[in-house]
Backbone as ProteinMPNN parsed JSONL, in Angstrom:
{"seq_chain_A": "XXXXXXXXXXXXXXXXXXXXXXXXXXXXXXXXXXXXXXXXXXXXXXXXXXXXXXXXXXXXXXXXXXXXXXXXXXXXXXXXXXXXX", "coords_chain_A": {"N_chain_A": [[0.857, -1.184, 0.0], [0.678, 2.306, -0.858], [2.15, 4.915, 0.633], [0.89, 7.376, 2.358], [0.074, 10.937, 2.146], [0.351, 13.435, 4.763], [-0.549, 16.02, 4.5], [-2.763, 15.792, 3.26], [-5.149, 14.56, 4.197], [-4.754, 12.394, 3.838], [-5.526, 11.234, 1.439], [-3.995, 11.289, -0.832], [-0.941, 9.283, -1.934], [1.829, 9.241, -1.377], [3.873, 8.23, -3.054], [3.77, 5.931, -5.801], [3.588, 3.096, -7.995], [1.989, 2.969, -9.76], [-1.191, 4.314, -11.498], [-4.797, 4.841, -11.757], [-6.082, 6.532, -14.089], [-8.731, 8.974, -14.61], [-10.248, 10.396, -16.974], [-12.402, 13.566, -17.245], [-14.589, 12.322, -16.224], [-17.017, 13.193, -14.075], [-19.681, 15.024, -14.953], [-21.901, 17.587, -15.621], [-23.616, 17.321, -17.719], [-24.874, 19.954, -18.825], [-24.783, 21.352, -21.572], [-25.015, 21.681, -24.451], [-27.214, 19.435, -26.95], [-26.263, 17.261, -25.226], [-27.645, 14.976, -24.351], [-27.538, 13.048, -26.502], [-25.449, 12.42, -26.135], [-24.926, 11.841, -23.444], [-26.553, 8.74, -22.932], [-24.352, 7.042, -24.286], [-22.402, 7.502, -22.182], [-23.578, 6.992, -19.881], [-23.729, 3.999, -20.624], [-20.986, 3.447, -19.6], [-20.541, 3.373, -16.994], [-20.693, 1.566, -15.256], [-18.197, -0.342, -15.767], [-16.244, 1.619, -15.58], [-16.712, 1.94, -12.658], [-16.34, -0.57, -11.467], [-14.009, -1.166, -12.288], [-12.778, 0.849, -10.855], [-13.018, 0.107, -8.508], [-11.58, -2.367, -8.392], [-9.004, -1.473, -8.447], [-8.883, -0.259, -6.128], [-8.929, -2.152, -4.364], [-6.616, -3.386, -4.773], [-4.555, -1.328, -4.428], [-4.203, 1.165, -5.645], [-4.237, 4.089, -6.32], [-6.589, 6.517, -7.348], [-7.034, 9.018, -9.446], [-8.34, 11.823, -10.246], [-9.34, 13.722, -13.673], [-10.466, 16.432, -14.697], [-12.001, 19.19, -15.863], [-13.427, 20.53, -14.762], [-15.656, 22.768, -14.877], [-14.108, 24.662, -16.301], [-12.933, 25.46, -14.098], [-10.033, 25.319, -11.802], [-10.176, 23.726, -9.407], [-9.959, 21.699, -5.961], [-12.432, 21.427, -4.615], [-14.104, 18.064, -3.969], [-16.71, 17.987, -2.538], [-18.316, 20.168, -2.868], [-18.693, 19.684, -5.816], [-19.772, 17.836, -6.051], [-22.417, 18.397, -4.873], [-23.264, 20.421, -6.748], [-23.868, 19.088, -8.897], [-25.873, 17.659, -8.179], [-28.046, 19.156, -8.103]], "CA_chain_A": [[0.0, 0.0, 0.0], [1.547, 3.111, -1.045], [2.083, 5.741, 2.012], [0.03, 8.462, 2.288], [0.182, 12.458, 2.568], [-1.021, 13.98, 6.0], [-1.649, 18.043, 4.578], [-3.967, 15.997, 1.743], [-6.067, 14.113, 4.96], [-4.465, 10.772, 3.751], [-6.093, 10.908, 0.16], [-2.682, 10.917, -1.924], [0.032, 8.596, -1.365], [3.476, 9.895, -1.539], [4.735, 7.606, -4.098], [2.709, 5.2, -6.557], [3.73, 2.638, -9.076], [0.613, 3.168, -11.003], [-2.706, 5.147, -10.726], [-5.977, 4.864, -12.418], [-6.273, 8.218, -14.246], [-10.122, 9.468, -15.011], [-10.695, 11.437, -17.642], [-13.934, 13.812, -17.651], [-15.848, 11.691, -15.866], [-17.814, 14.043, -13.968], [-19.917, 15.907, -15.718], [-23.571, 17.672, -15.467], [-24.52, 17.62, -19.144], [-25.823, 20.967, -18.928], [-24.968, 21.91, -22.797], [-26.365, 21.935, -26.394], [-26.409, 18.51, -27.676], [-25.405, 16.411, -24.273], [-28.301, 14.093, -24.6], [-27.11, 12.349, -27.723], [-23.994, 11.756, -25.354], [-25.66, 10.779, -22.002], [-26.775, 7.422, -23.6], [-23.126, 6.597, -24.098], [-21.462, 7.861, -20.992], [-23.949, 6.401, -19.297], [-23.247, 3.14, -20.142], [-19.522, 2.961, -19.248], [-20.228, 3.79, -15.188], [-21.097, 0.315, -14.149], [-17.482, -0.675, -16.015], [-15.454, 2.4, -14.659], [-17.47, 1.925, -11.053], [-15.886, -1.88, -10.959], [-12.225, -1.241, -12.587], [-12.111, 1.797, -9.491], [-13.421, -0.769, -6.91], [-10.648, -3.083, -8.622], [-7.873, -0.353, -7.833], [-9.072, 0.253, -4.795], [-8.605, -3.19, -3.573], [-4.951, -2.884, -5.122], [-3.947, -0.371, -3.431], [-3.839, 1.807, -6.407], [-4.709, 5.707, -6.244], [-7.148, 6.855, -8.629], [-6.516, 10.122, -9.93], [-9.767, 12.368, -11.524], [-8.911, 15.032, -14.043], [-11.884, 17.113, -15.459], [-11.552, 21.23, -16.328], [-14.423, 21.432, -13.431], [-16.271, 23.833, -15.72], [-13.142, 25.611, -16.532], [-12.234, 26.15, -12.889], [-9.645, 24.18, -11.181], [-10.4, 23.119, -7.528], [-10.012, 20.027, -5.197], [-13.555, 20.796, -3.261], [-15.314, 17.541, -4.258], [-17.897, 18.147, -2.111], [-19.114, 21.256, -3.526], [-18.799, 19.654, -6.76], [-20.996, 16.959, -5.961], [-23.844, 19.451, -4.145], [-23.317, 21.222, -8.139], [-24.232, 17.833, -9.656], [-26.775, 16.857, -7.677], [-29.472, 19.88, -7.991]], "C_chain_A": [[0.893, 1.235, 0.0], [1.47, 4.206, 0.562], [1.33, 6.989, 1.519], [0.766, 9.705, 2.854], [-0.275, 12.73, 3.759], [-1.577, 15.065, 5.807], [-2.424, 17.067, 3.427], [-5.285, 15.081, 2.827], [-6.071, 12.867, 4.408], [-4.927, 10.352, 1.857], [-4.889, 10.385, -0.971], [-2.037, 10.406, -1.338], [1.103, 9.659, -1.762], [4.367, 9.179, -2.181], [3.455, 6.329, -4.266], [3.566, 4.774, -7.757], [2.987, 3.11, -9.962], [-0.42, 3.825, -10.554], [-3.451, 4.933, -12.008], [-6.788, 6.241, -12.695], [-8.239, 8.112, -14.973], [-10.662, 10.216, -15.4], [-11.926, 12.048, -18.016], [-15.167, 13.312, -17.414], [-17.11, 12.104, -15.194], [-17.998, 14.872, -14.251], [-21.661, 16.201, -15.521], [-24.59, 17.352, -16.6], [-25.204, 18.273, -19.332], [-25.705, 21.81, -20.042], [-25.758, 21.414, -23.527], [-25.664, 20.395, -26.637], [-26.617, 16.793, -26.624], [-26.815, 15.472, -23.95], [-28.011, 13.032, -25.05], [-26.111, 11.89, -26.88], [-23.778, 11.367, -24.551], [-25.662, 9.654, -21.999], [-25.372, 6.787, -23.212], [-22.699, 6.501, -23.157], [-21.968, 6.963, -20.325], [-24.133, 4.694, -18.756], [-21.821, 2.533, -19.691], [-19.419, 3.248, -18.51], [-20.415, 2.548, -14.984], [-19.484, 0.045, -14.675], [-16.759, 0.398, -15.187], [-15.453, 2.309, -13.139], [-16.097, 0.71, -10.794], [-14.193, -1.767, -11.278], [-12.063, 0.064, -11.073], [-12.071, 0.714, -8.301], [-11.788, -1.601, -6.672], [-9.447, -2.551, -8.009], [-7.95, -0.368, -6.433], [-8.379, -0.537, -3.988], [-6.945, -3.565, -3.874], [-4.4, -2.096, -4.336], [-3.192, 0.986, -4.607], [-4.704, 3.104, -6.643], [-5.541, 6.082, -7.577], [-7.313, 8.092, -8.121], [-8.215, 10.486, -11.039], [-9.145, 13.59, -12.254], [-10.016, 15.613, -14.82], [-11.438, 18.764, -15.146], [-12.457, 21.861, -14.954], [-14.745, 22.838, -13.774], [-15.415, 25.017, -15.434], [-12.458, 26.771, -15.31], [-11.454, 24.815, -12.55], [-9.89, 24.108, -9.755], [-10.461, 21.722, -7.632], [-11.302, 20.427, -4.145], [-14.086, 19.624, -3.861], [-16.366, 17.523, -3.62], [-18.586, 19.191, -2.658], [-19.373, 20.725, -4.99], [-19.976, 18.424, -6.94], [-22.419, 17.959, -5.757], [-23.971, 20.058, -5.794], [-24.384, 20.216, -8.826], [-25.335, 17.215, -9.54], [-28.39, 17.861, -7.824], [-29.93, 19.839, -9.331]], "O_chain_A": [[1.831, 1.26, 0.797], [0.613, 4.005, 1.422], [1.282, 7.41, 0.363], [1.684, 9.707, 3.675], [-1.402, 12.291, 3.988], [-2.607, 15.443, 6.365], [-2.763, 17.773, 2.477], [-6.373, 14.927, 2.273], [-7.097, 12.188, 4.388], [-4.614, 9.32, 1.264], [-4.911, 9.397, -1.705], [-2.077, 10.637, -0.129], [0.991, 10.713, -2.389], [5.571, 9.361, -1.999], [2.625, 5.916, -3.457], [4.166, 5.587, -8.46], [3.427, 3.679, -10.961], [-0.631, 3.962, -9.349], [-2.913, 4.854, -13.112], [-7.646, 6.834, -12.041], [-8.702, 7.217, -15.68], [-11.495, 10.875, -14.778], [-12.631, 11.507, -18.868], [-16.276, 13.526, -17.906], [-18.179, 11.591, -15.526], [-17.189, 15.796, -14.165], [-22.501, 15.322, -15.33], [-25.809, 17.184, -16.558], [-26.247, 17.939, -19.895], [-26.256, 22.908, -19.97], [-26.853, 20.869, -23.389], [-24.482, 20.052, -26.608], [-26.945, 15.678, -27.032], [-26.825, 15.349, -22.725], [-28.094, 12.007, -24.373], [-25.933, 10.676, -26.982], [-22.812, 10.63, -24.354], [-24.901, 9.116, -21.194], [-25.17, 6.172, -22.165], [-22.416, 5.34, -22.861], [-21.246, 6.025, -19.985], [-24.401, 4.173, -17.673], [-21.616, 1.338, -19.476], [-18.284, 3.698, -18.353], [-20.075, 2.486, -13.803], [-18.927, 0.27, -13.6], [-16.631, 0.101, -13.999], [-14.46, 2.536, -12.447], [-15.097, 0.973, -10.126], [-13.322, -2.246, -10.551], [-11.071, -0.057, -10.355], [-11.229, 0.59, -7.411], [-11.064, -1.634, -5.676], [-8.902, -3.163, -7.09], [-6.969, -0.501, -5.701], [-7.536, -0.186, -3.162], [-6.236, -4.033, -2.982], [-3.647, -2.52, -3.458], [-2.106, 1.551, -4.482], [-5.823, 3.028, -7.151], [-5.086, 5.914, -8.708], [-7.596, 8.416, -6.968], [-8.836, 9.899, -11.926], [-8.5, 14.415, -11.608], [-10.387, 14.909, -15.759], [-10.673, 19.239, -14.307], [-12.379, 22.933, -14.354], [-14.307, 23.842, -13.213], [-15.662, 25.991, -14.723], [-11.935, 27.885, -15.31], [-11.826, 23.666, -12.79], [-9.384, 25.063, -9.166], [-10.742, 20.906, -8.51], [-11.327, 19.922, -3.023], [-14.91, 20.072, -4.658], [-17.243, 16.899, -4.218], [-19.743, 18.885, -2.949], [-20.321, 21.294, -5.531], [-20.808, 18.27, -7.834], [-23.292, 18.082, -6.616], [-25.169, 20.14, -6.064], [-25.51, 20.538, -9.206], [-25.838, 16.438, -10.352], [-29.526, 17.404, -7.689], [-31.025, 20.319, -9.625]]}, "name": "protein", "num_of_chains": 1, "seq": "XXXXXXXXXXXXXXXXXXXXXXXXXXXXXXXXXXXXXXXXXXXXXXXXXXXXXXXXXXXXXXXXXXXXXXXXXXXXXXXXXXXXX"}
């Protein structure tokens, strides 16, 4: 198990063979269009869900990278509360 950070509240390790990077995965679909593209996305969460679980039980850090509507921050909680109304 890789060692962990204490200023990140244990979330990042401090060294990692490998990580399970996640591109764009959260997203509101609140443009022109993002219907047609729901469908899709939508079915590749039960596969992404189980390859994270997979990691998890590895001991391998998964890593999210998304523009976070062209802001960068680490709140995920606020970004969830965004997602969810």
């Amino acid at each position: 198990m890789p060692r962990r950070k204490h200023d990140l509240h244990g979330n990042v390790p401090d060294e990692s063979a490998s990580a399970l990077l996640l591109l764009d995965v959260i997203n509101d679909f609140e443009f022109a269009g993002s219907d047609k593209l729901l469908k899709y996305a939508s079915a590749v969460v039960p596969k992404l869900t189980a390859l994270k679980v997979q990691a998890r039980a590895a001991g391998i850090p998964a890593v999210y990278v998304n523009d976070n509507f062209g802001r960068w921050t680490s709140d995920f909680r606020h970004l969830l509360e965004h997602l969810s109304q």
